[in-house]
C-alpha positions as a Markdown table, in Angstrom:
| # | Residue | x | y | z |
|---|---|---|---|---|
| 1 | Unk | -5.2 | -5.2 | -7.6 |
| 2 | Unk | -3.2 | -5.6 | -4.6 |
| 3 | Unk | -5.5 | -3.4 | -2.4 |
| 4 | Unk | -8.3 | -4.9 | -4.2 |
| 5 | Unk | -8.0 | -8.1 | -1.8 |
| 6 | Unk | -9.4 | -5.5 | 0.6 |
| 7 | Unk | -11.9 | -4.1 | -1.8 |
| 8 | Unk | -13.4 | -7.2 | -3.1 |
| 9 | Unk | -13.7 | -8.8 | 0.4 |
| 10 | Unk | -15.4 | -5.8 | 1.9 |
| 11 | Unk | -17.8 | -6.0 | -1.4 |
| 12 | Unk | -18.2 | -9.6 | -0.2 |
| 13 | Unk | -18.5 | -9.6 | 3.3 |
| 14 | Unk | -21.3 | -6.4 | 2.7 |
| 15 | Unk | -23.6 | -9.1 | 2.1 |
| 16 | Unk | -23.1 | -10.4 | 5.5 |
| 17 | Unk | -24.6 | -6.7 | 7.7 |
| 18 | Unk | -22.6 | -4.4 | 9.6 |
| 19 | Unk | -21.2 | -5.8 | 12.2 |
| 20 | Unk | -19.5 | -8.1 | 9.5 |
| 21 | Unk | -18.1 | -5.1 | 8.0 |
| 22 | Unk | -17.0 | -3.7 | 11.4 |
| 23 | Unk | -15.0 | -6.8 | 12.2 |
| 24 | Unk | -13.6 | -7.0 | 8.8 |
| 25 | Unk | -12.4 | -3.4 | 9.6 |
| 26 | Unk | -10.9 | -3.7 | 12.8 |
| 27 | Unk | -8.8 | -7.5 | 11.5 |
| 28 | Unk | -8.0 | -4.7 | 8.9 |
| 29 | Unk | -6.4 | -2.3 | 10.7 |
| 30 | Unk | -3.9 | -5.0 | 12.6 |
| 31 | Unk | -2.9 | -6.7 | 8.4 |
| 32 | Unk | -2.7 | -3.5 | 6.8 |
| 33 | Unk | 0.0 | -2.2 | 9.2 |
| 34 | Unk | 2.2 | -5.0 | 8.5 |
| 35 | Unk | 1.3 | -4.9 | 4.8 |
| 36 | Unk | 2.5 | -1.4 | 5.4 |
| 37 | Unk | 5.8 | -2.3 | 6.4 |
| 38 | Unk | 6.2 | -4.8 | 3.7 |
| 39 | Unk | 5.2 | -2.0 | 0.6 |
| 40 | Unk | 7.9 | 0.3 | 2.6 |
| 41 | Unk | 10.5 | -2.0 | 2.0 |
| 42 | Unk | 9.3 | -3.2 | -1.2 |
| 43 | Unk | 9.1 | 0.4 | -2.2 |
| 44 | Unk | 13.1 | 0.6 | -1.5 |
| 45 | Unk | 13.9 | -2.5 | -3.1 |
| 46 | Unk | 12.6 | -1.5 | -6.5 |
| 47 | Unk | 14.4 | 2.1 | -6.6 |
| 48 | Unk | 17.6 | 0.0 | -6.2 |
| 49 | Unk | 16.5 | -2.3 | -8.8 |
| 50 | Unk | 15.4 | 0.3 | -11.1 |
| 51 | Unk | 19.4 | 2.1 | -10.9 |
| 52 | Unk | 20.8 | -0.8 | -11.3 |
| 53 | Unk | 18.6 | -1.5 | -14.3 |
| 54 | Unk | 20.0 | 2.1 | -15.4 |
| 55 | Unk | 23.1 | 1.2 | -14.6 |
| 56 | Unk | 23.1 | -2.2 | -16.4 |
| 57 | Unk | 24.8 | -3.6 | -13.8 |
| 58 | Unk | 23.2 | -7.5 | -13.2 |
| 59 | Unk | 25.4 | -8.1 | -10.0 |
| 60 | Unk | 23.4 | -4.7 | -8.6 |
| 61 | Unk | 20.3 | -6.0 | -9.9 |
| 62 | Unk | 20.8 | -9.9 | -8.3 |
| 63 | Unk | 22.1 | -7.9 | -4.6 |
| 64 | Unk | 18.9 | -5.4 | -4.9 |
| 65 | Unk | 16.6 | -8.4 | -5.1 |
| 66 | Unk | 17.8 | -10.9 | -2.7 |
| 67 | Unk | 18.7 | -8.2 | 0.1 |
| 68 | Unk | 14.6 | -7.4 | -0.4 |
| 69 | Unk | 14.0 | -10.7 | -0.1 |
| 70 | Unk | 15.3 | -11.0 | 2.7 |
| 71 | Unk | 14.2 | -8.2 | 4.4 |
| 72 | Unk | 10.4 | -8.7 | 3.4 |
| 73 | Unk | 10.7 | -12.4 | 5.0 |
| 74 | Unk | 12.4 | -11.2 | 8.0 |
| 75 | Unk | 9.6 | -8.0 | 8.3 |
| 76 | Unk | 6.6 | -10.9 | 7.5 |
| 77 | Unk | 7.2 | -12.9 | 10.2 |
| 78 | Unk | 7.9 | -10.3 | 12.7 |
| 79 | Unk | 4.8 | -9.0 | 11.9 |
| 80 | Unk | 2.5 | -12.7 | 12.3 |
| 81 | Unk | 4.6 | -12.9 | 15.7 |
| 82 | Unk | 3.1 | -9.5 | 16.7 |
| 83 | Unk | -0.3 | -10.8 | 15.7 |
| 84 | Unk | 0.4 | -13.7 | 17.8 |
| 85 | Unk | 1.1 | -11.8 | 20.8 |
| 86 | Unk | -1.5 | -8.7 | 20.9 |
| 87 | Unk | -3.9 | -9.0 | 17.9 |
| 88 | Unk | -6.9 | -10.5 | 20.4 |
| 89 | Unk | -6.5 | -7.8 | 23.0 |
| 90 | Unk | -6.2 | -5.2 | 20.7 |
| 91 | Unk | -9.8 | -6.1 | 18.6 |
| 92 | Unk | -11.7 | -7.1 | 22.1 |
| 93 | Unk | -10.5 | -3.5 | 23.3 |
| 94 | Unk | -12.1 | -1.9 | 20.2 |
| 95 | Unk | -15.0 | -4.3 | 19.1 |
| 96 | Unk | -18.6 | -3.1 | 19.6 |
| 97 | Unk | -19.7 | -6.3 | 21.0 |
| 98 | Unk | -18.1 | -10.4 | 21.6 |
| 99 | Unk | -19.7 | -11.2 | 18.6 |
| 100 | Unk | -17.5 | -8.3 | 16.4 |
| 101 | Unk | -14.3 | -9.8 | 18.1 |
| 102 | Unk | -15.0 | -13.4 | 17.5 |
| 103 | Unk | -15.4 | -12.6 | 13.7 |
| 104 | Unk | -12.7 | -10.4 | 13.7 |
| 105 | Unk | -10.1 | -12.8 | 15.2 |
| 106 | Unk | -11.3 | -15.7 | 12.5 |
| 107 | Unk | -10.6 | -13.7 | 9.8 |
| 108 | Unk | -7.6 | -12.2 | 11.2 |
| 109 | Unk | -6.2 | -15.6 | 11.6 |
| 110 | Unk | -6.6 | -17.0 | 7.7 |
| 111 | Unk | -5.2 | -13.5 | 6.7 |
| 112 | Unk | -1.9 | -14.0 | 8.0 |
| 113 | Unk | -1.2 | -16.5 | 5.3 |
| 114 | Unk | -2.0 | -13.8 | 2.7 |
| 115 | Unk | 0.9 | -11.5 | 4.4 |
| 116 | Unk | 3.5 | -14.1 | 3.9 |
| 117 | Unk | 2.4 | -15.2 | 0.4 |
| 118 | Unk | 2.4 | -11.1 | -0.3 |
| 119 | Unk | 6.1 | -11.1 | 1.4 |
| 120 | Unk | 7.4 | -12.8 | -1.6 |
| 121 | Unk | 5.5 | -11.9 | -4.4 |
| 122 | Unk | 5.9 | -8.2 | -3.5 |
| 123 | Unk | 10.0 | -9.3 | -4.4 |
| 124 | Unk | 9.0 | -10.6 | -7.7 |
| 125 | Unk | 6.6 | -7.4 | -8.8 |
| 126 | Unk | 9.2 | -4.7 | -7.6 |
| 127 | Unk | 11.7 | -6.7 | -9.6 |
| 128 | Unk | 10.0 | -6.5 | -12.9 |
| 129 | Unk | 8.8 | -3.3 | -12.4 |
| 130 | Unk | 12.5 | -1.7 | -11.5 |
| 131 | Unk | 13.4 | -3.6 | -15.3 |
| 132 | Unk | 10.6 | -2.2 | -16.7 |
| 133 | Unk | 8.3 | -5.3 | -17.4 |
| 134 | Unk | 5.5 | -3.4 | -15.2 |
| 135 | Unk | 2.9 | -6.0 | -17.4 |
| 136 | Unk | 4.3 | -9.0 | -15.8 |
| 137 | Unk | 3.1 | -8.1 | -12.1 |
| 138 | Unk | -0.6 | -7.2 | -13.9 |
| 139 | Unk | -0.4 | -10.6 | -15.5 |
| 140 | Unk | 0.5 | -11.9 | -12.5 |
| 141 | Unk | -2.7 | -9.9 | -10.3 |
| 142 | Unk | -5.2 | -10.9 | -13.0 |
| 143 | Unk | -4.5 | -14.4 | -12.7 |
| 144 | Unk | -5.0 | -14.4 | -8.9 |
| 145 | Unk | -7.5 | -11.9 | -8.7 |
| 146 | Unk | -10.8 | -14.1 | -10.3 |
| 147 | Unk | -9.6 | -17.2 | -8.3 |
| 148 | Unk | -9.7 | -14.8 | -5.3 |
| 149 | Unk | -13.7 | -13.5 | -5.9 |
| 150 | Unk | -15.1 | -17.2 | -7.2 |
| 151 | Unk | -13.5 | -18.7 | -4.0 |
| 152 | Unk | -14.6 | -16.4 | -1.5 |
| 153 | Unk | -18.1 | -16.1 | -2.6 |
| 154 | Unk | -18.0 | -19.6 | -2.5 |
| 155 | Unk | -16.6 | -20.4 | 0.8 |
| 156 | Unk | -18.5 | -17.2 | 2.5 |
| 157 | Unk | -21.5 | -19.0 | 1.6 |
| 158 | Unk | -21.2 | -22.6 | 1.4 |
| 159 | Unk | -21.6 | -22.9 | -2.6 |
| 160 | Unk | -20.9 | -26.1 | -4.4 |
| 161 | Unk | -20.5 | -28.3 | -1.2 |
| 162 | Unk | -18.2 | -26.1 | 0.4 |
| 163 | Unk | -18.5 | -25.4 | 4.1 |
| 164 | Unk | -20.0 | -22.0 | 4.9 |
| 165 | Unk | -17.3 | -19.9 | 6.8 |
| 166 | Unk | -19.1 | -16.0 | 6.8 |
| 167 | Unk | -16.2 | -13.8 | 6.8 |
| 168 | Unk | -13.3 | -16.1 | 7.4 |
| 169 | Unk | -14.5 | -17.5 | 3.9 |
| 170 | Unk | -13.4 | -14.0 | 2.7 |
| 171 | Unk | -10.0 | -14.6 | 4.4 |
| 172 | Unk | -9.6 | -18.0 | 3.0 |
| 173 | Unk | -10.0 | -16.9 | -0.7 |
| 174 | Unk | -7.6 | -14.6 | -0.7 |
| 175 | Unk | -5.1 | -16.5 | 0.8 |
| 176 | Unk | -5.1 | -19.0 | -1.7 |
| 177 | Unk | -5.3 | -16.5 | -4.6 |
| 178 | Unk | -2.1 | -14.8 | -3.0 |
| 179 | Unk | -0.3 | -17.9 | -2.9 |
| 180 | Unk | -1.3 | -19.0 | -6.5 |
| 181 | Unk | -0.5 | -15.7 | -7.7 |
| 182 | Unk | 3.0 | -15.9 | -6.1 |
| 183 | Unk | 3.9 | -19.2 | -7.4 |
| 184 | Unk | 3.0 | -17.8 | -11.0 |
| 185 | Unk | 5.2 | -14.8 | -10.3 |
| 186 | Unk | 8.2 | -16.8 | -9.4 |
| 187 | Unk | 7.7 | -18.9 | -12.4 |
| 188 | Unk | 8.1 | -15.6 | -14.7 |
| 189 | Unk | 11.2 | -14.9 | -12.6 |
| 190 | Unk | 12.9 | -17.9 | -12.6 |
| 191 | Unk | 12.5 | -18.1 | -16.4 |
| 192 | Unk | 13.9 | -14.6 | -17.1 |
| 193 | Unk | 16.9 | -14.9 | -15.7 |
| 194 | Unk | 17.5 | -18.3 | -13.6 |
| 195 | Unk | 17.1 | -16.3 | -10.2 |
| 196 | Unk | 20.6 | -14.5 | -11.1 |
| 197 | Unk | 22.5 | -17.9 | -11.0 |
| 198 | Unk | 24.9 | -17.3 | -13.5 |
| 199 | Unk | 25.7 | -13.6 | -11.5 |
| 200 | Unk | 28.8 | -14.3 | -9.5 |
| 201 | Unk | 29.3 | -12.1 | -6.3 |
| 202 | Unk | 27.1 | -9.4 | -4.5 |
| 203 | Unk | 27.5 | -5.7 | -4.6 |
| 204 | Unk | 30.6 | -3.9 | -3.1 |
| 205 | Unk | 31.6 | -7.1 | -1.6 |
| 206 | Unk | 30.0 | -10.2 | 0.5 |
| 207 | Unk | 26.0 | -10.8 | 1.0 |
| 208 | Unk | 26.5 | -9.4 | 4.6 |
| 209 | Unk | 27.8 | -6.2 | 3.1 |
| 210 | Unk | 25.2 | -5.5 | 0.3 |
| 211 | Unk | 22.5 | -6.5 | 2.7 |
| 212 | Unk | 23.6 | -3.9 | 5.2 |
| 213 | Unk | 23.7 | -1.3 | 2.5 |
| 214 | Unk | 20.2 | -2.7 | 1.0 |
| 215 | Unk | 19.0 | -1.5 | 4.5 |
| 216 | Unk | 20.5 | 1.3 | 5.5 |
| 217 | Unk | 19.2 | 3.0 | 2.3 |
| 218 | Unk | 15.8 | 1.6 | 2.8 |
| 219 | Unk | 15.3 | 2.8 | 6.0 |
| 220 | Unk | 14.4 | 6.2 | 5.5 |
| 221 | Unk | 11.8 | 5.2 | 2.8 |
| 222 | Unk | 10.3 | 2.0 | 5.0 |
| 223 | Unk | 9.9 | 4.7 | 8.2 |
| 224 | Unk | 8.2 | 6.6 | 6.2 |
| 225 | Unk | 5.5 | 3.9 | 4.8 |
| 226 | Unk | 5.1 | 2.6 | 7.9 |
| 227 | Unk | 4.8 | 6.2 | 9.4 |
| 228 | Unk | 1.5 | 6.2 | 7.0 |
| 229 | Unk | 0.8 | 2.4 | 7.7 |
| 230 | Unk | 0.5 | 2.7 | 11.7 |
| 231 | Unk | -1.0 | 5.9 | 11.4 |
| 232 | Unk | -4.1 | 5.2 | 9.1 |
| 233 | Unk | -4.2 | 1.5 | 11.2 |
| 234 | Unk | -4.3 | 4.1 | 14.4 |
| 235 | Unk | -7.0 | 6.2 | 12.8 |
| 236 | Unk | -9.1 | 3.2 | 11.5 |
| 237 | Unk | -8.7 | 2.2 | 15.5 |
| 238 | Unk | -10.2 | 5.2 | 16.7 |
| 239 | Unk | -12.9 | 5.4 | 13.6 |
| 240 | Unk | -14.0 | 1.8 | 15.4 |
| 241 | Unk | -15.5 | 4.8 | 18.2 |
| 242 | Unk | -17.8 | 6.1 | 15.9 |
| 243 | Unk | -21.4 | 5.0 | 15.5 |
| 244 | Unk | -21.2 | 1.5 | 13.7 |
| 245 | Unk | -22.7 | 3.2 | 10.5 |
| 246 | Unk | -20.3 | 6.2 | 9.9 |
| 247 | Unk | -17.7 | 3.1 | 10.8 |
| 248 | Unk | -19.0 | 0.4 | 8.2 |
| 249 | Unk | -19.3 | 3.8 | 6.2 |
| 250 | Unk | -15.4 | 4.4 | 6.7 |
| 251 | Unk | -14.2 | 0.7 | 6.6 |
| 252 | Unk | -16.3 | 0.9 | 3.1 |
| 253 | Unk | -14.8 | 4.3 | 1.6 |
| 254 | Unk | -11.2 | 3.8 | 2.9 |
| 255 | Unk | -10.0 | 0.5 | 0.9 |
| 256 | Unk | -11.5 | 2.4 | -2.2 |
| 257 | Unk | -9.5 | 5.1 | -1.4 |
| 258 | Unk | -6.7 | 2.8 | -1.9 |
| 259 | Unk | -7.8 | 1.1 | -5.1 |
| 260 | Unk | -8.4 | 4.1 | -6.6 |
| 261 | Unk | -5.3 | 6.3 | -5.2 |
| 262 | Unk | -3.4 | 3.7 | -6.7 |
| 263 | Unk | -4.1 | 4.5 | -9.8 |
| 264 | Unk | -2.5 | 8.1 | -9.2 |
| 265 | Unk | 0.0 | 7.1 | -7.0 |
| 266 | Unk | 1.4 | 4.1 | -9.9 |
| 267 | Unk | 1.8 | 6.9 | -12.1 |
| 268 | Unk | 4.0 | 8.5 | -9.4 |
| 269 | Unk | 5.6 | 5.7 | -8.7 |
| 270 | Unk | 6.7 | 4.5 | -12.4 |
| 271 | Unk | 7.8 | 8.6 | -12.3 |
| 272 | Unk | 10.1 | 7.4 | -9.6 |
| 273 | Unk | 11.0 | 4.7 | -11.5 |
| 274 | Unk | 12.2 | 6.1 | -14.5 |
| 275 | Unk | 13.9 | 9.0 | -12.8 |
| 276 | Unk | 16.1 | 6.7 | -10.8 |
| 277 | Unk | 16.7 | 4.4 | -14.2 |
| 278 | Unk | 18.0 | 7.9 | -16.0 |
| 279 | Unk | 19.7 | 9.2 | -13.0 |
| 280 | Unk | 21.9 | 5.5 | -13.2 |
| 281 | Unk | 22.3 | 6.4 | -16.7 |
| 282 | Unk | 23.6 | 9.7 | -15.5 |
| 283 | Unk | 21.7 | 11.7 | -18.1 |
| 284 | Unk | 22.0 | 15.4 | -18.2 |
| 285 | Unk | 19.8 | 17.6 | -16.1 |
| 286 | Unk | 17.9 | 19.0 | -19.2 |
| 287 | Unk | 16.7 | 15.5 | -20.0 |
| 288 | Unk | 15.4 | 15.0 | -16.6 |
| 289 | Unk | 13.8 | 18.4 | -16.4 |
| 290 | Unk | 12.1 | 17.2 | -19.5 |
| 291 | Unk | 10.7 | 14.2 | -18.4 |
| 292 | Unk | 9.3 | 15.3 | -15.2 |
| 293 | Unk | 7.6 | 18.2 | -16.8 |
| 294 | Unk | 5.9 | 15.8 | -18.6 |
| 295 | Unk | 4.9 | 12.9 | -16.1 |
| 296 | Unk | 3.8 | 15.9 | -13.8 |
| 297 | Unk | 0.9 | 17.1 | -16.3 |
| 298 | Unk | -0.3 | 13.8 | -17.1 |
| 299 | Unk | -0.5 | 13.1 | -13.5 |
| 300 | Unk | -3.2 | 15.5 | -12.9 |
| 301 | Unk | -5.4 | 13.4 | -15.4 |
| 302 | Unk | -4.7 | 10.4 | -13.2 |
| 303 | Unk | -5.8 | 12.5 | -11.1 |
| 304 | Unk | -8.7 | 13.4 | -12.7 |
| 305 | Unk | -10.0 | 9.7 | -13.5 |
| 306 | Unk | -8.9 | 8.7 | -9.3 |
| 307 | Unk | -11.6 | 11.4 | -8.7 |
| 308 | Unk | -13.8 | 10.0 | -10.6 |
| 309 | Unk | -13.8 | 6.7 | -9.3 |
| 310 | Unk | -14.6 | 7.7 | -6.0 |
| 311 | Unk | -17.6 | 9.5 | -7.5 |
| 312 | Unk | -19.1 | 6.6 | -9.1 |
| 313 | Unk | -18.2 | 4.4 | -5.9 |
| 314 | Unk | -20.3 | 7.0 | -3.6 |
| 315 | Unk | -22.9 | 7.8 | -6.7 |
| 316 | Unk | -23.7 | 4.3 | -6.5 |
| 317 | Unk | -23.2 | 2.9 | -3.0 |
| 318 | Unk | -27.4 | 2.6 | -2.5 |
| 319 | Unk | -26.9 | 0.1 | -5.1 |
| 320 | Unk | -23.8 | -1.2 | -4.8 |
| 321 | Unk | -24.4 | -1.8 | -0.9 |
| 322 | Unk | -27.7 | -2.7 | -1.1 |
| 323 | Unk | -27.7 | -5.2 | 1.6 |
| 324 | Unk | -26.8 | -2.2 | 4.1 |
| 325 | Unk | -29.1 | 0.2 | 6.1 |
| 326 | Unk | -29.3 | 3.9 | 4.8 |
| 327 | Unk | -28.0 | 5.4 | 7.3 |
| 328 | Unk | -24.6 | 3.7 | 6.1 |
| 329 | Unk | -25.0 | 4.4 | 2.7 |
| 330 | Unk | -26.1 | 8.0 | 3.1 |
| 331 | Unk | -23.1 | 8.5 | 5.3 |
| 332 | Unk | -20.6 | 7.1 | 2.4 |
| 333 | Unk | -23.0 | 9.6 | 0.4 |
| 334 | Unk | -21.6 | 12.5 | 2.1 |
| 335 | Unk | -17.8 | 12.1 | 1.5 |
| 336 | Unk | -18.2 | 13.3 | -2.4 |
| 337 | Unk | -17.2 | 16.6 | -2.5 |
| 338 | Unk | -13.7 | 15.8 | -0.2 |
| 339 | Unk | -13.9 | 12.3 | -3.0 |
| 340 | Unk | -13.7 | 14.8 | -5.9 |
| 341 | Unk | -10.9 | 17.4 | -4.3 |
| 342 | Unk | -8.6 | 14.8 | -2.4 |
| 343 | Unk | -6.7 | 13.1 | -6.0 |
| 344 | Unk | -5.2 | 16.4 | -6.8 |
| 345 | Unk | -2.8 | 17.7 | -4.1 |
| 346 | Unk | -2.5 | 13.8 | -3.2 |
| 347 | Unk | -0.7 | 13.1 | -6.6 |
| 348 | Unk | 1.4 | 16.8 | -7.5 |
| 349 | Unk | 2.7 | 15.4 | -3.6 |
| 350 | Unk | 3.2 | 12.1 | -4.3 |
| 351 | Unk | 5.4 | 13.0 | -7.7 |
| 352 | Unk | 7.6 | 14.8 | -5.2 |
| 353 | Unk | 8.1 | 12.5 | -3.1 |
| 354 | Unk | 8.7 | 9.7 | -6.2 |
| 355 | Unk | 10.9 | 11.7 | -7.8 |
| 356 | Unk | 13.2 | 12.6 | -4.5 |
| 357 | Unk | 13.9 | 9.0 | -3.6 |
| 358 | Unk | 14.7 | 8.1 | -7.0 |
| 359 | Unk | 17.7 | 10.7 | -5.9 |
| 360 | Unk | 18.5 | 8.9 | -2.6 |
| 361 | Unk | 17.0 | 11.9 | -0.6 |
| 362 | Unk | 15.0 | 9.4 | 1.6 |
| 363 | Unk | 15.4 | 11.5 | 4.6 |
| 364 | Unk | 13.6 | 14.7 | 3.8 |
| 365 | Unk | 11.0 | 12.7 | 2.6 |
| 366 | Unk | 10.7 | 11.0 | 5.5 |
| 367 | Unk | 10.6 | 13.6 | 7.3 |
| 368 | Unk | 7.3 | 15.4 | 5.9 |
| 369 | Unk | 5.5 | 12.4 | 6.0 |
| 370 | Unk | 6.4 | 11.8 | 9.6 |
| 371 | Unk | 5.9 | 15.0 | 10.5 |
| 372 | Unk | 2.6 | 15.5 | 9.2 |
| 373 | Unk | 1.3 | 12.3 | 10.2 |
| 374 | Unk | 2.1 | 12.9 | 13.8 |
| 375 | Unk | 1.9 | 16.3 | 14.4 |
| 376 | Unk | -1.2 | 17.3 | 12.7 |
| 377 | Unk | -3.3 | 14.1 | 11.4 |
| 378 | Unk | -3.2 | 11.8 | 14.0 |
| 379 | Unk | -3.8 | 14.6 | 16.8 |
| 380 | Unk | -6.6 | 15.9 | 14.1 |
| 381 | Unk | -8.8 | 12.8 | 13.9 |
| 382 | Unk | -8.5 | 11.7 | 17.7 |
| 383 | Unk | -10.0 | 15.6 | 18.5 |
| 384 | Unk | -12.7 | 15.3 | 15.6 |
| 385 | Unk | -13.9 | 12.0 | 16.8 |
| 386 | Unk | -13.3 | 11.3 | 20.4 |
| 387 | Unk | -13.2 | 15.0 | 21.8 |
| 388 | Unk | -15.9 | 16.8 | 19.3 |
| 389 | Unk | -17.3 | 13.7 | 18.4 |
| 390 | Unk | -18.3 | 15.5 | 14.6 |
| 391 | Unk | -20.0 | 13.5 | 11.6 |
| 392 | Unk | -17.8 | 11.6 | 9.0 |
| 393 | Unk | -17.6 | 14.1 | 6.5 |
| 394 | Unk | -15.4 | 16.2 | 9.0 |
| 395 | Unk | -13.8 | 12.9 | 9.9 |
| 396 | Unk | -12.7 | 12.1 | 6.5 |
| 397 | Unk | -11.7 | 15.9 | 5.4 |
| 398 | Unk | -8.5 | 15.3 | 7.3 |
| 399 | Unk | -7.0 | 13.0 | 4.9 |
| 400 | Unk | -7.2 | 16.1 | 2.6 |
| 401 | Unk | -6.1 | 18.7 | 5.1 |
| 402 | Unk | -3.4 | 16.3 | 5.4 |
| 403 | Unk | -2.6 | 16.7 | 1.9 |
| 404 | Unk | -2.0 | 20.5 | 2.0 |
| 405 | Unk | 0.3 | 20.5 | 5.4 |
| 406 | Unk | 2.7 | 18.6 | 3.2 |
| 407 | Unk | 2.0 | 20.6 | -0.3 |
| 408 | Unk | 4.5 | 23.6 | 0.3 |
| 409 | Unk | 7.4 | 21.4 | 1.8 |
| 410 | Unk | 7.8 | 18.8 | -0.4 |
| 411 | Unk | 6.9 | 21.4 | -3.7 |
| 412 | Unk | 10.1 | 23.9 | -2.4 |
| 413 | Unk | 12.5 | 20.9 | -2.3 |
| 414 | Unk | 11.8 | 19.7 | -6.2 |
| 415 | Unk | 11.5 | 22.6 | -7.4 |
| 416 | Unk | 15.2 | 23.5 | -5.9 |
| 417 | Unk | 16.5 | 21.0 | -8.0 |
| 418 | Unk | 19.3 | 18.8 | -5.9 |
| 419 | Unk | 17.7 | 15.5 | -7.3 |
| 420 | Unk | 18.8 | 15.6 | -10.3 |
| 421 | Unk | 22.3 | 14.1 | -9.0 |
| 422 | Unk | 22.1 | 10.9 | -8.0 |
| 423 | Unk | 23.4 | 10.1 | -4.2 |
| 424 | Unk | 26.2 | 7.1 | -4.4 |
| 425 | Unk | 26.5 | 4.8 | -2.1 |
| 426 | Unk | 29.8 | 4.2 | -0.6 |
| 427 | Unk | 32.0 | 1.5 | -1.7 |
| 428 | Unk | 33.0 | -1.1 | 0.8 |
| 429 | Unk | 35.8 | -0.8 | 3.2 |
| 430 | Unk | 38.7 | -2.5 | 2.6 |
């Protein structure tokens, strides 16, 4: 529901034409790398969480959360002073025409709100999911999530006495579902356990101390999402130098790509999560072995049903983007066949990776994403589209290409079994 922002206001803006769409893409590509970062740290945040939950340790549980807080604060508005600074040269270098950049700028603009509502309710999901409550941050989406579509649609279009803002309507609507939906979420947290008031001290010591820690261990794992952040933001750049309808095509196709890789990758990541709850509860290595036999075959029907989503999203795209020319909609026509084989290697990967920082062995993981992100994916779609200039299907067949670079290395490291012992963390010094 998260990406769905994304989704819902692409759906939205569709309505609007293509250049519309382009603009939405390129304000995109500038958000979703600092929603990148913010999911990186996030991402660290509830692996602590989830072995202190193992653990049952609430002083490790109250450090895990407040050092994320932190962080994500500190990483929001780092990220809005970036935008400050660069976001309108960057979108006039890439827009099509003035017209793309002005649109793009507005929406850009409202957006930022959403990152810092999303900085803080990101706290509060990882929380609860690291206990276990995983249906509290789905309570919490579903409540924001029809506010977000009523709102847009009306502001997008001037319904009901509202002004008519085009795409910055989009913008709007989602900020003020994010920050609904985080006020509801701290309401939940608050009442579960009085924001850890009662839970003297911090971990190993003073704040300063546990926060240092916090971030030294969630490095590794925030380099690496923001490794995949900058360099899908980087792609989506160079995308903007296709034609504008393989573009609207990709800025259409990519956030469902999201939406419906979630679905794998939640499965991965609640693997992750309950590996790093048993491996605080120090269970033995035949009760691990166990478990992840098991979450690994189900994955592959999450798998399965991510396919097909992205079926039925390009099945239907004639009718789902009616508004749009054919040439766009014949384009996103074209990416099925990658749309049906890109789930599978993308989740047996993304169980490896789950499962090895539940262990603490952030490092390795970072870096095969790093790696293959830079050295082949990157390089790969800046040759296929500025140097060969090929259609989207070739474009797009990268992200699966992508997928098998990083198949063998990150297979041979689980399957050698050193994350079944869980990495400590040194104590502080005296």
């Amino acid at each position: 529901m998260l990406h769905g922002i994304t989704v819902i206001d692409a759906y939205l803006v569709s309505s609007l034409g293509e250049e519309a769409l382009a603009a939405m893409g390129l304000a995109s590509a500038i958000t979703g790398l600092v929603l990148g970062f913010l999911f990186a740290f996030s991402s660290a945040t509830q692996i602590r969480i989830a072995q202190a939950f193992g653990a049952e340790d609430p002083q490790r549980l109250k450090s895990g959360f407040y050092c994320g807080l932190i962080i994500n604060l500190v990483v929001a508005l780092m990220g809005l002073a970036l935008i400050a600074v660069s976001a309108e040269q960057i979108i006039e270098a890439f827009a099509h025409s003035p017209e793309v950049a002005e649109q793009a700028m507005g929406y850009l603009m409202v957006f930022t709100f959403v990152i810092l509502f999303e900085a803080v309710s990101l706290c509060f999901a990882n929380h609860f999911n690291g206990c276990g409550k995983t249906q509290l941050p789905l309570i919490g989406y579903a409540f924001g999530m029809p506010v977000n579509i009523a709102l847009s649609i009306a502001l997008i279009h001037g319904l009901y006495g509202l002004p008519a803002l085009g795409l910055t309507g989009a913008a709007a609507g989602s900020a003020v579902a994010s920050f609904l939906q985080m006020l509801f979420l701290g309401v939940l947290f608050y009442r579960a356990n009085r924001g850890y008031r009662d839970v003297p001290g911090w971990t190993n010591g003073p704040l300063s101390y546990a926060l240092k820690r916090h971030l030294l261990f969630s490095l590794p794992i925030a380099a690496t999402f923001a490794s995949v952040a900058v360099s899908n933001q980087v792609c989506m750049l160079i995308y903007a130098k296709m034609s504008i309808h393989e573009f609207a095509a990709m800025t259409l196709i990519m956030p469902w790509v999201m939406v419906g890789g979630t679905l794998g990758m939640s499965w991965a990541q609640a693997t992750g999560i309950l590996v790093a709850q048993l491996l605080g509860k120090q269970q033995s290595h035949g009760v691990l072995d166990r478990f992840l036999s098991q979450a690994w075959r189900m994955s592959f029907a999450a798998a399965a049903c991510v396919a097909a989503v992205y079926a039925g999203v390009c099945l239907a795209s004639p009718a789902l983007y009616s508004e749009l020319e054919p040439a766009t909609t014949n384009a996103l026509l074209s990416l099925l066949p990658l749309a049906l084989l890109l789930p599978f290697p993308k989740q047996s990967n993304a169980i490896c990776g789950n499962t090895l920082r539940a262990s603490g062995d952030t490092v390795y993981v970072m870096n095969v994403f790093v790696g293959a992100q830079w050295l082949f994916k990157v390089p790969a779609v800046a040759l296929f589209v500025l140097y060969f200039d090929l259609s989207v299907f070739w474009v797009f067949s990268i992200l699966f290409l992508d997928e098998l670079v990083k198949f063998a290395p990150f297979h041979l490291r689980t399957f050698k079994g050193d994350w079944k012992t869980l990495r400590e963390e040194e104590p502080a010094a005296a």
